[in-house]
Every structure is written in structure tokens, then in C-alpha cells.
Residue frames as qw, qx, qy, qz and C-alpha x, y, z in Angstrom:
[[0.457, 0.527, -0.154, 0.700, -23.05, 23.27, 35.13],
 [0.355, -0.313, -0.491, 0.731, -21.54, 24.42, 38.46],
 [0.041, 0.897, 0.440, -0.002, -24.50, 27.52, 38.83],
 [0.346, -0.775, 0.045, 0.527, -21.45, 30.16, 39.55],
 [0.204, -0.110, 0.768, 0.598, -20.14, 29.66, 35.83],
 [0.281, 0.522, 0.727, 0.348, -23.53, 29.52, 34.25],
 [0.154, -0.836, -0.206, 0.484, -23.82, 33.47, 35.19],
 [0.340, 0.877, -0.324, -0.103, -20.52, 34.02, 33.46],
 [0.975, -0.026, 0.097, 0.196, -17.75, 31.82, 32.28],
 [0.610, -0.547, 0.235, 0.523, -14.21, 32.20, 33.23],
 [0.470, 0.846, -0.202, -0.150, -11.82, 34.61, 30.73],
 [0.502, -0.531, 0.616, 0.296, -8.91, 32.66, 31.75],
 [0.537, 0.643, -0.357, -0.412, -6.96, 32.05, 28.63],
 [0.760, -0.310, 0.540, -0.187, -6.90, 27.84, 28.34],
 [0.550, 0.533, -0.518, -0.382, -5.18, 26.30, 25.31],
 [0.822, -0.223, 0.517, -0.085, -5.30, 22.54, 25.08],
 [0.229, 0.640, -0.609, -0.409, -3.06, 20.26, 22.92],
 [0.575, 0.063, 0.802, -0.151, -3.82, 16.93, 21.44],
 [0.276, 0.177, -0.674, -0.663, -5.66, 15.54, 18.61],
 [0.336, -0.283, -0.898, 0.031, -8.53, 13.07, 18.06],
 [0.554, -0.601, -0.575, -0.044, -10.72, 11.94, 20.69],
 [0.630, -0.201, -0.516, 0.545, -8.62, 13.13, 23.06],
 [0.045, -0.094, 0.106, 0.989, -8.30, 17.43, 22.49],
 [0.428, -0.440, -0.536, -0.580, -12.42, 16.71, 21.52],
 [0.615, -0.442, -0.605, 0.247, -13.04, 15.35, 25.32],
 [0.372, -0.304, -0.320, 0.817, -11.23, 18.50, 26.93],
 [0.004, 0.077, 0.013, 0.997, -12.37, 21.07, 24.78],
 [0.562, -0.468, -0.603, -0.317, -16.47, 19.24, 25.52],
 [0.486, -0.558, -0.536, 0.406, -15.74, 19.92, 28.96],
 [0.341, -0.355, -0.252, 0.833, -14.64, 23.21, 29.06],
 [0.077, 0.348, 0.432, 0.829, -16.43, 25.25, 26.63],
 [0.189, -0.759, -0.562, -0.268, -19.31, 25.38, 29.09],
 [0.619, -0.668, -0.295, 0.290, -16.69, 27.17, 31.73],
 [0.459, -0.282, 0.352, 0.765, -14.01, 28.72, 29.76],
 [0.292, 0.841, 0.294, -0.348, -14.87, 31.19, 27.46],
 [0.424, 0.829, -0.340, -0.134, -11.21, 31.72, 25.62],
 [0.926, 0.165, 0.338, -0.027, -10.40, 28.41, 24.18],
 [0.563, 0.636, -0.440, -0.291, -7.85, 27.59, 21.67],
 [0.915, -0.177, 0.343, 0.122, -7.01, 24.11, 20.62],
 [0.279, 0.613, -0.653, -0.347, -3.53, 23.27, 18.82],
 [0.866, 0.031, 0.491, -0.092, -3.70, 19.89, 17.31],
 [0.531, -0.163, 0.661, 0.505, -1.49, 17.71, 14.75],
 [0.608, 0.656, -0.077, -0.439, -1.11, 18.25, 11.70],
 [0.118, -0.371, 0.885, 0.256, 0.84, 14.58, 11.05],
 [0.680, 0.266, 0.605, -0.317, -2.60, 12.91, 10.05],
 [0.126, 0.474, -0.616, -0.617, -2.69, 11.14, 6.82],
 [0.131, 0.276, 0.945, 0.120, -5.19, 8.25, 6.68],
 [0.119, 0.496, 0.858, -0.052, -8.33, 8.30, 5.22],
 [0.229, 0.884, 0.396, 0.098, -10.69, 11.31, 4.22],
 [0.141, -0.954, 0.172, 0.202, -7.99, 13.59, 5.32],
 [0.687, -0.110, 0.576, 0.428, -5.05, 11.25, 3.98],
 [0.450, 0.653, 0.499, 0.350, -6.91, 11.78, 0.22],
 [0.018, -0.961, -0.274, -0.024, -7.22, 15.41, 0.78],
 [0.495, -0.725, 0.348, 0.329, -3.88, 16.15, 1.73],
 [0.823, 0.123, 0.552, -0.049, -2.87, 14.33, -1.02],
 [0.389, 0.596, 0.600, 0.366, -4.79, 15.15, -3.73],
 [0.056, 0.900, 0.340, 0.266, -4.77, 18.83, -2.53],
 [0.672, 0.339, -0.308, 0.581, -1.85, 19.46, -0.91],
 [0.465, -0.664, 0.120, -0.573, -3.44, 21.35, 2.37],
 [0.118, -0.266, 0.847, -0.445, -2.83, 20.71, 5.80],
 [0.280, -0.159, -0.934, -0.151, -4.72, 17.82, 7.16],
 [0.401, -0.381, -0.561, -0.615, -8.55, 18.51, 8.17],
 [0.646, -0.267, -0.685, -0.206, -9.39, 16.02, 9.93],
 [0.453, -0.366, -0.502, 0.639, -8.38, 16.73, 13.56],
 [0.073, -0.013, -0.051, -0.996, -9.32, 20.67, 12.93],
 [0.551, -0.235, -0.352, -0.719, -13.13, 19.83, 12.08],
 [0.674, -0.309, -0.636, 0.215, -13.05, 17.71, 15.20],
 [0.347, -0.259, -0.292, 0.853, -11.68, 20.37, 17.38],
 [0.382, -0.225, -0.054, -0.895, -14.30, 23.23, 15.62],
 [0.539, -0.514, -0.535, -0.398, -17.23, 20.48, 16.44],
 [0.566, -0.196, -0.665, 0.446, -16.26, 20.28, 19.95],
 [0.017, -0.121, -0.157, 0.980, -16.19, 24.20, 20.35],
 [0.320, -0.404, -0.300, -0.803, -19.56, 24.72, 18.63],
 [0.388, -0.211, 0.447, -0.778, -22.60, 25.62, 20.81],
 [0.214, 0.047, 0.969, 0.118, -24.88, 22.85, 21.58],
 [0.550, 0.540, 0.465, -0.436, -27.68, 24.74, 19.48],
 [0.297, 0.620, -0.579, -0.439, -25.62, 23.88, 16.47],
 [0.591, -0.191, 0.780, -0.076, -26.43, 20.47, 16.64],
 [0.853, 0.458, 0.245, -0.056, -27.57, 19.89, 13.19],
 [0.100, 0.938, -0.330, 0.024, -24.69, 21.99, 11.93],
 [0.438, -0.472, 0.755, -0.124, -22.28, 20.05, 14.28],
 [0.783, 0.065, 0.611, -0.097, -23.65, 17.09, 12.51],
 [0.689, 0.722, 0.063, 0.002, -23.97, 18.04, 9.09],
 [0.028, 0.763, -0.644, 0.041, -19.65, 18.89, 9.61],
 [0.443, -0.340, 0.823, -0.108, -19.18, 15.30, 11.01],
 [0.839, 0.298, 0.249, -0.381, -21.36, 13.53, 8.23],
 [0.122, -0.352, 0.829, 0.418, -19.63, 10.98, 6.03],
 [0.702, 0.295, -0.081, -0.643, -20.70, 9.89, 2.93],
 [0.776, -0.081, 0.511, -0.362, -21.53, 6.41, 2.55],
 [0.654, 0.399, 0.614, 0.188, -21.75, 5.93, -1.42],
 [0.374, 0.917, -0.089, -0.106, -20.93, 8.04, -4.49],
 [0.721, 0.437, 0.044, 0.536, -17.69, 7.64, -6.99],
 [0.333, 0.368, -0.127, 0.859, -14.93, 9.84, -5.19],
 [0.405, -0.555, -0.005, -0.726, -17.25, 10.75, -2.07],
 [0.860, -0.270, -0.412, -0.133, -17.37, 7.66, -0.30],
 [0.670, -0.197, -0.329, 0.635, -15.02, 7.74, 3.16],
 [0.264, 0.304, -0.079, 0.912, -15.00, 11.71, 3.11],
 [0.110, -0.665, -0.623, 0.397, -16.53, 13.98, 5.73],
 [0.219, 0.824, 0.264, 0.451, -18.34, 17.03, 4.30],
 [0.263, -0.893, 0.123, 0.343, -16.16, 19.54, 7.31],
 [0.523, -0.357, 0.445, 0.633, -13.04, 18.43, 5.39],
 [0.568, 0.338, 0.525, 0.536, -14.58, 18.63, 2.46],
 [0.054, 0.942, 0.329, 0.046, -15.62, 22.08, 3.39],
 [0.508, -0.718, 0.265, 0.394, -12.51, 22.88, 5.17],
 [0.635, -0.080, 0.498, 0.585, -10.97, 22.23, 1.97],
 [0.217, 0.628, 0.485, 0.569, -13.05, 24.60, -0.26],
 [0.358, -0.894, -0.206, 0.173, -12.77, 26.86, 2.30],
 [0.601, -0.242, 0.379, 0.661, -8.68, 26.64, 1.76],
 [0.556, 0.307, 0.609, 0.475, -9.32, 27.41, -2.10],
 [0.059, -0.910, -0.394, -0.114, -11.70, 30.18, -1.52],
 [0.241, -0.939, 0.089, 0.228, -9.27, 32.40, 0.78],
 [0.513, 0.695, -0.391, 0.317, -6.28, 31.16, -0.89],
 [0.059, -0.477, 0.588, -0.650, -5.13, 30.31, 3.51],
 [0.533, -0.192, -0.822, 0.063, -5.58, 27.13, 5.53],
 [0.284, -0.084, -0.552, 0.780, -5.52, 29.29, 8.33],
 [0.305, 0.074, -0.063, -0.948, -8.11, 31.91, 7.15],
 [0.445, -0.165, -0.774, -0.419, -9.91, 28.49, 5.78],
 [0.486, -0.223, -0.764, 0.361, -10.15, 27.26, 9.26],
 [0.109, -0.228, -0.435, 0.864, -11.60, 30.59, 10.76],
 [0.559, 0.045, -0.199, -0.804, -14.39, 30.98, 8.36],
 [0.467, -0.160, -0.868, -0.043, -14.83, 27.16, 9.14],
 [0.100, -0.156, -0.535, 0.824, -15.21, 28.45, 12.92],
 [0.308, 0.147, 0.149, -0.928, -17.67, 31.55, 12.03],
 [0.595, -0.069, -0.596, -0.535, -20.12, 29.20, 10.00],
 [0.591, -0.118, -0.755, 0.260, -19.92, 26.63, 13.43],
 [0.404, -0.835, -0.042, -0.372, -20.31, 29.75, 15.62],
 [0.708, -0.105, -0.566, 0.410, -17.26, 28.54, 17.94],
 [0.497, -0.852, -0.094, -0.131, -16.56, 29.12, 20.96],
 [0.582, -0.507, 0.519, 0.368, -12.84, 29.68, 20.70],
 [0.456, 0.755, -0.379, -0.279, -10.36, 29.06, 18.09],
 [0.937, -0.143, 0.300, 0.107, -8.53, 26.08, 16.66],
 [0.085, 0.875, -0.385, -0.281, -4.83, 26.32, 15.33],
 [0.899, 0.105, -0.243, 0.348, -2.53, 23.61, 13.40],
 [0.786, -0.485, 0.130, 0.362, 0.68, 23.28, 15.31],
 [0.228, -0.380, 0.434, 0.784, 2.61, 24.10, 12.45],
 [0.490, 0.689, -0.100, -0.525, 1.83, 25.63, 8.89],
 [0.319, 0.378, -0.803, -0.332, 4.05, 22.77, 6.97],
 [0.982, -0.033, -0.129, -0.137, 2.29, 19.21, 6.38],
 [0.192, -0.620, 0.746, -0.148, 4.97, 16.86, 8.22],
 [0.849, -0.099, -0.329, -0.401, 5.26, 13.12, 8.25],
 [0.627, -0.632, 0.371, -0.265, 5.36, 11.26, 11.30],
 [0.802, 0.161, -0.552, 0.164, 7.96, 8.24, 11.75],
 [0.742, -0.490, 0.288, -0.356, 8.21, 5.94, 14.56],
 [0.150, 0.433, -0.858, 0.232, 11.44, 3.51, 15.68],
 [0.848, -0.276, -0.315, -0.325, 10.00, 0.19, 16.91],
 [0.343, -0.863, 0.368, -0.053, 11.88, -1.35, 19.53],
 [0.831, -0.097, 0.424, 0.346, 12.87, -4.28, 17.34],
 [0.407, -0.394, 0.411, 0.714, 14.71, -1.49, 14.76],
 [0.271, 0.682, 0.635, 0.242, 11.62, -1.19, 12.27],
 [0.038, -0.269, -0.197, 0.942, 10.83, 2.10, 11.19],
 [0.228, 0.630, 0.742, 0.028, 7.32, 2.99, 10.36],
 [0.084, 0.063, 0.343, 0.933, 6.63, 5.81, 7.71],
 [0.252, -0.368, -0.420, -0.790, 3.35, 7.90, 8.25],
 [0.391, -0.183, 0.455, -0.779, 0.82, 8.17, 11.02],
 [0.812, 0.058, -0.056, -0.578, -1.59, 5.56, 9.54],
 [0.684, 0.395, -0.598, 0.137, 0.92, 3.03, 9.27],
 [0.142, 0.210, -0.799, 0.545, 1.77, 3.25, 12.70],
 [0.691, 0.024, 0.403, -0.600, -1.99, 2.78, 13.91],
 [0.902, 0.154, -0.145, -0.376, -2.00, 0.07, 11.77],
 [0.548, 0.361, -0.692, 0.301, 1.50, -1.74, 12.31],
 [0.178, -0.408, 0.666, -0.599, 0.99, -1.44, 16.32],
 [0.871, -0.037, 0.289, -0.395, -2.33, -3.85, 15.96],
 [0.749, 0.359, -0.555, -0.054, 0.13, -6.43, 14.26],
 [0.895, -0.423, 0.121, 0.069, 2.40, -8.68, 16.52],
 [0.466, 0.694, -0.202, 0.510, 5.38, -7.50, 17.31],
 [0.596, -0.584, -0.337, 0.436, 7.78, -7.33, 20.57],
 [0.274, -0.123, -0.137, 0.944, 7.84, -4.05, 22.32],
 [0.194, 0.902, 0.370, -0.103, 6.25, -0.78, 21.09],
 [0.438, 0.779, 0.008, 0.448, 7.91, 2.19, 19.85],
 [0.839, 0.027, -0.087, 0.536, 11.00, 3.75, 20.34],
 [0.059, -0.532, -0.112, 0.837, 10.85, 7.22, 19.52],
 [0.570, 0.694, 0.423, 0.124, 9.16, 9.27, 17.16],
 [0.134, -0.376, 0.238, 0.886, 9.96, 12.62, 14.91],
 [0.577, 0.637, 0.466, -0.211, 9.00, 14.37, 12.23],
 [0.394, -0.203, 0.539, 0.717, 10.13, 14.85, 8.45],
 [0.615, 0.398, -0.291, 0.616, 10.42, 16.93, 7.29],
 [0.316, -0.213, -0.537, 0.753, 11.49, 19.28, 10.46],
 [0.019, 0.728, 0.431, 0.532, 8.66, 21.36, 10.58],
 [0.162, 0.158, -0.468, 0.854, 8.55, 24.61, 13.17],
 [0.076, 0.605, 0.685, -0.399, 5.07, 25.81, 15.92],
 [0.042, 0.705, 0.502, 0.499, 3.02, 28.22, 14.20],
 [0.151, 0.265, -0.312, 0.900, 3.70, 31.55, 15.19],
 [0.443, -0.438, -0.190, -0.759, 0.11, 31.91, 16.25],
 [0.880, -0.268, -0.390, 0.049, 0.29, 28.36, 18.36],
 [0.633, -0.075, -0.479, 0.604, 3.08, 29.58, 20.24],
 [0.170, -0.387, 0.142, -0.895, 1.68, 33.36, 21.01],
 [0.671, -0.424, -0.202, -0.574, -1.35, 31.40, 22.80],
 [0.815, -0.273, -0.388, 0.332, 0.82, 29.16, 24.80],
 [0.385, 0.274, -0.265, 0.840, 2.88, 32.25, 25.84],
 [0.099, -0.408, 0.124, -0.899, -0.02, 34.24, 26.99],
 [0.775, -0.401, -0.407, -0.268, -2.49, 31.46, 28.85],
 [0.321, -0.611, 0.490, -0.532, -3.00, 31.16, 31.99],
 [0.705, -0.200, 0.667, -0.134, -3.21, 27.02, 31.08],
 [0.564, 0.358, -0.407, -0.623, -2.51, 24.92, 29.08],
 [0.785, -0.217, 0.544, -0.202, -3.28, 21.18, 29.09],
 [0.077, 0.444, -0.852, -0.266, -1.61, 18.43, 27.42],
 [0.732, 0.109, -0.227, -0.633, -4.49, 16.13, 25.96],
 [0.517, -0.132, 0.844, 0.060, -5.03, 12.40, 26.44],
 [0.882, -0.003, 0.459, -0.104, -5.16, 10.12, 24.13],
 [0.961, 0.195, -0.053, 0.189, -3.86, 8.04, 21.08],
 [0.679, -0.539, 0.197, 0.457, -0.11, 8.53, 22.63],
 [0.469, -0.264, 0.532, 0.654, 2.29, 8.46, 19.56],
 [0.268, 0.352, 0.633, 0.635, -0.15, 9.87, 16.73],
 [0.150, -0.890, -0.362, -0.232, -2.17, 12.53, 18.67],
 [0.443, -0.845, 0.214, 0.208, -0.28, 14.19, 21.54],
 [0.615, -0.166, 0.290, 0.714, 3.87, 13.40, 20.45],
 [0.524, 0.414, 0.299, 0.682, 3.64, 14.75, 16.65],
 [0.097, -0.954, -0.104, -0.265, 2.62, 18.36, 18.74],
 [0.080, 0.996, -0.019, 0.031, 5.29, 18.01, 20.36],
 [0.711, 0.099, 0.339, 0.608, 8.10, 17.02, 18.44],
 [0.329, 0.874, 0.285, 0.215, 7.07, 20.27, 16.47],
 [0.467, 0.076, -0.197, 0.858, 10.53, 22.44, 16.78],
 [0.073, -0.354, 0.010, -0.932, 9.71, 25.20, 19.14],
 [0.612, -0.588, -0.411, -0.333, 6.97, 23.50, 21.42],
 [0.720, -0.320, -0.429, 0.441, 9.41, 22.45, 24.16],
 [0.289, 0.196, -0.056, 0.935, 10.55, 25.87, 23.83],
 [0.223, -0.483, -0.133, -0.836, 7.23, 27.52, 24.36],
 [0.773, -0.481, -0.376, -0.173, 6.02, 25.03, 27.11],
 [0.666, -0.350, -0.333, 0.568, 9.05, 25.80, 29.51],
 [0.184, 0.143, 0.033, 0.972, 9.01, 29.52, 28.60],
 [0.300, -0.576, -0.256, -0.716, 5.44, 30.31, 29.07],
 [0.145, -0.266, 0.512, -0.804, 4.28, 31.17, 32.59],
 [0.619, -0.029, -0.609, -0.495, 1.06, 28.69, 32.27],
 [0.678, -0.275, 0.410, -0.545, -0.28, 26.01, 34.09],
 [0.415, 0.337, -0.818, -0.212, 0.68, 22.82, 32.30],
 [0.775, 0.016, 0.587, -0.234, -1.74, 19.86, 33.40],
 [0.282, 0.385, -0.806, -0.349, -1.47, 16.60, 31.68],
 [0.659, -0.206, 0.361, -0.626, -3.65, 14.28, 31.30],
 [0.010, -0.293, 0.909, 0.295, -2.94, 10.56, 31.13],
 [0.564, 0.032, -0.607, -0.559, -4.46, 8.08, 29.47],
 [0.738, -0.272, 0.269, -0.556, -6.83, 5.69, 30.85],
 [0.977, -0.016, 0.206, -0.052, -5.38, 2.87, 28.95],
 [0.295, -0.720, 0.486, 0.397, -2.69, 1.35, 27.35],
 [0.773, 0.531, -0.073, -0.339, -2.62, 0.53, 23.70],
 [0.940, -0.027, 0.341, 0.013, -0.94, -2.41, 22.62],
 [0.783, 0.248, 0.242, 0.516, 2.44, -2.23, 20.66],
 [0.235, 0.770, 0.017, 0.594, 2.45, 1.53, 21.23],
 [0.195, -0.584, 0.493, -0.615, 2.37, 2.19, 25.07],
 [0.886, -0.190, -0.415, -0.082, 1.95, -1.82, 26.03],
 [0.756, -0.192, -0.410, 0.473, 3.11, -2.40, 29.89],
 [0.104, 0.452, -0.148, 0.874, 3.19, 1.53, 30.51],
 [0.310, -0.640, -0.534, 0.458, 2.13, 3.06, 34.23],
 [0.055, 0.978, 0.199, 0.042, 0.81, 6.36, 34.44],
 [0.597, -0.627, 0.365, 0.343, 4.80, 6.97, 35.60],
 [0.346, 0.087, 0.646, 0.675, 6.00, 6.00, 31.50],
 [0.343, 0.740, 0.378, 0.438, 4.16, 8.58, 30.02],
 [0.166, -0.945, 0.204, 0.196, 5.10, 11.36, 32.16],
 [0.682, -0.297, 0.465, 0.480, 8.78, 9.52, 31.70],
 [0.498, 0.427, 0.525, 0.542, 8.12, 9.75, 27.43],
 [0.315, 0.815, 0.316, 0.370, 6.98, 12.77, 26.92],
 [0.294, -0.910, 0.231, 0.178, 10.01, 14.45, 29.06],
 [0.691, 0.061, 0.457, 0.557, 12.32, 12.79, 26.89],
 [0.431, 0.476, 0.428, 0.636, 10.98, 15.16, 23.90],
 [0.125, -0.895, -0.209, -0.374, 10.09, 18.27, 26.35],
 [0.265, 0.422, -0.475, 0.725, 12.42, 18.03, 28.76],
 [0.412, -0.453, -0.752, 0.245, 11.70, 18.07, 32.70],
 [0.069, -0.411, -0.154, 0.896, 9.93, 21.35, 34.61],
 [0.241, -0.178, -0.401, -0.866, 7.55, 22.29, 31.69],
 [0.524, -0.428, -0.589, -0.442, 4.39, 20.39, 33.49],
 [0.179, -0.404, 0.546, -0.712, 3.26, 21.40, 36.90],
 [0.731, 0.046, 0.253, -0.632, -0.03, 19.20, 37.17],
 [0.204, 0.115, -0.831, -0.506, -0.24, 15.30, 36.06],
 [0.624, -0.032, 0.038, -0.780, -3.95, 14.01, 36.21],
 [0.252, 0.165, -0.933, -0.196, -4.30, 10.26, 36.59],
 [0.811, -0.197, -0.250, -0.491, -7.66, 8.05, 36.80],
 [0.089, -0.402, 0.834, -0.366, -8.11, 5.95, 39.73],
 [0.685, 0.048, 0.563, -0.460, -11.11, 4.14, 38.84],
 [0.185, 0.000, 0.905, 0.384, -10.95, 0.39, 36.97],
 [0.526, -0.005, -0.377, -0.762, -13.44, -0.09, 34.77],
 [0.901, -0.071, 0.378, -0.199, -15.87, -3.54, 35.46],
 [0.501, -0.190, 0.810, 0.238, -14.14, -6.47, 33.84],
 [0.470, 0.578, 0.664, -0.069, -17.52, -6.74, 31.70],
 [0.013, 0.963, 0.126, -0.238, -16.82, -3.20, 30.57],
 [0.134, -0.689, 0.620, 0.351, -13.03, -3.89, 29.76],
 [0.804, 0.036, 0.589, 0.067, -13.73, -7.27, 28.15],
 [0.769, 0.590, 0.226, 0.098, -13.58, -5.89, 24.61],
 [0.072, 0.871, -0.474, 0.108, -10.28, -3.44, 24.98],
 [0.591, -0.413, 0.693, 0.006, -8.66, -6.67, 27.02],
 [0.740, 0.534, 0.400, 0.089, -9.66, -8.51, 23.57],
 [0.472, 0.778, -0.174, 0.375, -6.96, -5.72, 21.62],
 [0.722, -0.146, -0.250, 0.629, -4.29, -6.62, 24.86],
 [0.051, -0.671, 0.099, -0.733, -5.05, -3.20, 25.87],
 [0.540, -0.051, -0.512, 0.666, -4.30, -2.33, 29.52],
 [0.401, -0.855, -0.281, 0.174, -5.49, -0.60, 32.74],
 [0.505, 0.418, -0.421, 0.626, -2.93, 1.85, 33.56],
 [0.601, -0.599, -0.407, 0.338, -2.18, 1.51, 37.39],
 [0.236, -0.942, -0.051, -0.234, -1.60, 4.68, 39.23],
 [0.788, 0.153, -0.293, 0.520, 2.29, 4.20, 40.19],
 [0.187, -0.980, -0.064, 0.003, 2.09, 7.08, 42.64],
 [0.841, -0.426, 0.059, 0.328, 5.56, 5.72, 44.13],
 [0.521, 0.108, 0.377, 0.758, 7.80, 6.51, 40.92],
 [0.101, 0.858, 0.173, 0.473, 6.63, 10.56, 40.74],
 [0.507, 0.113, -0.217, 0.826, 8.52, 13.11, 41.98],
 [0.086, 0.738, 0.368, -0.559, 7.12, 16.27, 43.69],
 [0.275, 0.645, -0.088, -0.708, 7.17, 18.11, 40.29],
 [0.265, -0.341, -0.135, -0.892, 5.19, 17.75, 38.50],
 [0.574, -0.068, 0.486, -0.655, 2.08, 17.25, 41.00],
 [0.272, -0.189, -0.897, -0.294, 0.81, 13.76, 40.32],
 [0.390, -0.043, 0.156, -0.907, -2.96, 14.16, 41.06],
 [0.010, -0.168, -0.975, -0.148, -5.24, 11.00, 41.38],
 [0.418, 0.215, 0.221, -0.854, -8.84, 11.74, 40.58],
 [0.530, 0.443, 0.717, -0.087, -12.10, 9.67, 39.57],
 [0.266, 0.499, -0.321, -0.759, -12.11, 10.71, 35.31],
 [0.149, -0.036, 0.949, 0.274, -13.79, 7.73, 34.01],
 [0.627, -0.131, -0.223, -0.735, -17.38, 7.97, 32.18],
 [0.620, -0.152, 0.424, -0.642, -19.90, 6.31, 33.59],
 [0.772, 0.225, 0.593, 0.023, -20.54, 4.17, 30.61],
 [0.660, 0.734, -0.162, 0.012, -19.93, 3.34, 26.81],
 [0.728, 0.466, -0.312, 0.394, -16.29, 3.70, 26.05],
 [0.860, -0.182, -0.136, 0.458, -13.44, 3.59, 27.86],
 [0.488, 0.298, 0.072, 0.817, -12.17, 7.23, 28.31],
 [0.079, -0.027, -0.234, 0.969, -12.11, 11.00, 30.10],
 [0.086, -0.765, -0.606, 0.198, -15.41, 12.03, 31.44],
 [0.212, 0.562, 0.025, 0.799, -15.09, 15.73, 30.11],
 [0.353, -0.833, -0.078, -0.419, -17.14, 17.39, 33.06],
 [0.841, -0.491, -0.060, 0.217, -14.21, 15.52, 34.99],
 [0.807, 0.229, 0.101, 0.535, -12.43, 16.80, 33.33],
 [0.024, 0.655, 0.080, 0.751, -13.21, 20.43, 33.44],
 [0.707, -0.706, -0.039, 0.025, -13.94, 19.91, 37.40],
 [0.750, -0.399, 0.097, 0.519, -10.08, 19.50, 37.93],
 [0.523, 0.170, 0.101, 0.829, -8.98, 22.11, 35.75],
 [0.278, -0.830, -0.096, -0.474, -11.62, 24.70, 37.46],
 [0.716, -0.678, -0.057, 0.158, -9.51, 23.43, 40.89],
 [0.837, -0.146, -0.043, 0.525, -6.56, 24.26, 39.71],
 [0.357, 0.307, 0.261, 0.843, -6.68, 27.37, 38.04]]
């Protein structure tokens, strides 16, 4: 950690949006520099431990929330941190479920408030910051293929895009209309950044903001607006895309002028390294400087780990968003 930061870490107020991997990666980088965090993330998930839960209980979905608290906690919470992220293996009606949701969910029951759930989730995790759902209604995503399909539900579309099929998706939305949480939109108003998460494209980042009232708060607040694209391109969802089509998509649903900053990776991976992502007809995405415009800034910068997966070096991540701000 840069030694000037390990003294005292910045108050700037830094909300990031996203879901997944993606909102996990940013808020891992910054937590050691930033001090007043808040992540908004989707609340269109519906597969699996959170899928059930939702369900069967009728709460907002988990699963991206107990991702976003592990990220914030400190790293002397590591068992903690773990014991949230544990899935059980075996047991009748346990088997696929992680004990955060399942906590996150008895947490719900207890206050009688997803919201309230989610903040005593926090105080038990010690964050370091605060995580918000986007909106307070459970929504479900649907997605227009470009051969006229329509796919019903977030899981559906992570699973239809690995099929074969020409194109990728059309547009998305959500149903029913759901509005931003008043609380999500007070923290985009008052930051002094906020950053627009990579990754999964059309099931993490869109369903935030499709949310009625985001576009609104992202061209009204006074922020910083970086964006970071993805390193790749997933197959049937953002297949054949330059770094140039995502900025392109997500002004469709926000409109141009809300993002001042876009962040793109300039370094390929080895071949050896890509071999298994090239195996799922995933894609590099090439740096298209040509097709940007002076607003927003298109920024090329080295953001690739070193090794393992494919994807955002946080401390790169937090390096470029200590230069900007």
C-alpha cells in the first residue's frame, strides 16, 4: 500500500456499481485507500442459493450483497469472511446454499427489513463501508436476442448465451419496472466518484442500470464517473465487442455525458493463459482508441493480474482511481 495512504485513507466519498466478480474486484482494491465505500449492486439475481431464497422467501436476492460485505471486510476477518462464503456440500435442503445468504436471510426475519438485514450483516463482518440493493423491489431481468428470442430471468440468460446461437443480445429491461433506492441514489448524489464495475455485462452491470432513476442520478450528480471495461468478451452476450461497444451499450440505457473516465486494459494475456476462455469463444477486447470521442476520456492502462484468471488486478485498479480523483 502506497505508504502516504497507509497513515490515513482518503474520505473521498466512492460508490461503485456492479455485481459479482466484478463490484468484488473494485471494492478489494479500494478498501485499503478509501475509507467511505458504498457498493450498489443488482438485485435481478435468481439462480441458485439466492434463486431458492428469493423464492421460497420472498426477499431481495443475497447473493451479490454477501459478496460485496466480504469484499469490504477487514483482512483480520478472514475466518469470518470465510465462514459468510462457505457452501454446504451435503444435507437435505442445505446443499448449494451459502451460510451469508442464509444468514442474510434470518437476518431479514429478525428485523422485519432487508435493508436493516443487510447492515447488521455489515456490523457482524466489521465493514468497511456499506452495501445497498439498487432498488427495494425484486425485479426480473429479460433480454431480446438478436434473432427475436426473449429470455426470462437472469439465470436463463447465463445459461442460453453458452448455447449456439447467432448474435448476442439485443437489449435488456426489467419487469416489473422497479425504481433506485432512495438511499442508492443519495450516495451517487453526494460522491465525489463513482465507478461503473466490470464484469458479467448483461446480468451484473445493465440490470443497475436499467433501474428507473439511475440514468437520472448518474447525469445529475457532480461525481466522477469512471468505467471500467471488461477484459473480455463473453460469447453470445458481448461476442465481437471492442472496448468502443460497451461504452456504445451502456449509453443507449444512460444516455451520453454521464461518464467522464473509460478505463481499458492494454495487456493480452499469453495464448497459454487464454487457451481455456478461447475454448468458451471468448474474446480479447482490442483497445479501439480510434472510435472514442474526447468525452468520455478513454484511458489505456496495464489492469490485468499477473496470473490465475482472466480479470482486473484490483490494486490496478485502485492505482487509477487514486490518479484521478
Amino acid at each position: 500500500m502506497d505508504k502516504a495512504f497507509q497513515k490515513e485513507r482518503s474520505d473521498k466519498k466512492i460508490v461503485a456499481i456492479g455485481g459479482g466478480t466484478g463490484v468484488f474486484t473494485v471494492l478489494t482494491g479500494l478498501k485499503d485507500y478509501f475509507k467511505n465505500l458504498t457498493a450498489i449492486v443488482t438485485m435481478a439475481d435468481d439462480g441458485g442459493s439466492t434463486g431458492i431464497l428469493r423464492a421460497e422467501f420472498g426477499i431481495l436476492p443475497p447473493g451479490d450483497i454477501r459478496r460485496a460485505l466480504i469484499a469490504l471486510a477487514p483482512a483480520n476477518q478472514g475466518l469470518l469472511s470465510e465462514l459468510f462464503n462457505y457452501r454446504f456440500q451435503e444435507g437435505t435442503g442445505l446443499a448449494g446454499h451459502s451460510f451469508g445468504n442464509l444468514m442474510i436471510t434470518a437476518l431479514e426475519r429478525l428485523t422485519g427489513n432487508f435493508e436493516k438485514a443487510v447492515e447488521e450483516a455489515g456490523r457482524i463482518l466489521s465493514v468497511q463501508g456499506r452495501v445497498l440493493p439498487v432498488t427495494l423491489t425484486p425485479p426480473m431481468l429479460l433480454a431480446q436476442l438478436d434473432d427475436g428470442r426473449v429470455i426470462r430471468g437472469e439465470t436463463n440468460i447465463s445459461v442460453a448465451r453458452t448455447a449456439s446461437w447467432a448474435g448476442g443480445i439485443k437489449r435488456a429491461w426489467l419487469e416489473p419496472k422497479v425504481s433506485l433506492n432512495p438511499k442508492a441514489e443519495k450516495a451517487i448524489l453526494e460522491a465525489q466518484c463513482v465507478i461503473l464495475s466490470p464484469g458479467d455485462f448483461y446480468t451484473s452491470l445493465i440490470p443497475n442500470l436499467i433501474v428507473d432513476g439511475m440514468k437520472e442520478a448518474l447525469k445529475k450528480t457532480k461525481a466522477t464517473v469512471i468505467y471500467f471495461i471488461n477484459i473480455t468478451a463473453k460469447y453470445g452476450e458481448t461476442t465481437g465487442f471492442k472496448a468502443s461497444d460497451f461504452l456504445k451499450t451502456i449509453e443507449k440505457y444512460i444516455g451520453t455525458g454521464a461518464i467522464d473516465y473509460v478505463i481499458i486494459n492494454k495487456t493480452k494475456p499469453s495464448l497459454t493463459r487464454f487457451k481455456s476462455y478461447i475454448d468458451q469463444k471468448a474474446e480479447f477486447v482490442e483497445p479501439d482508441l480510434e472510435n472514442f470521442n474526447s468525452k468520455p476520456t478513454p484511458i489505456l492502462a496495464d489492469l490485468l493480474r499477473l496470473s490465475g484468471l482472466i480479470r482486473h488486478d484490483p490494486e490496478k485498479i485502485a492505482k487509477v482511481v487514486k490518479m484521478l480523483i
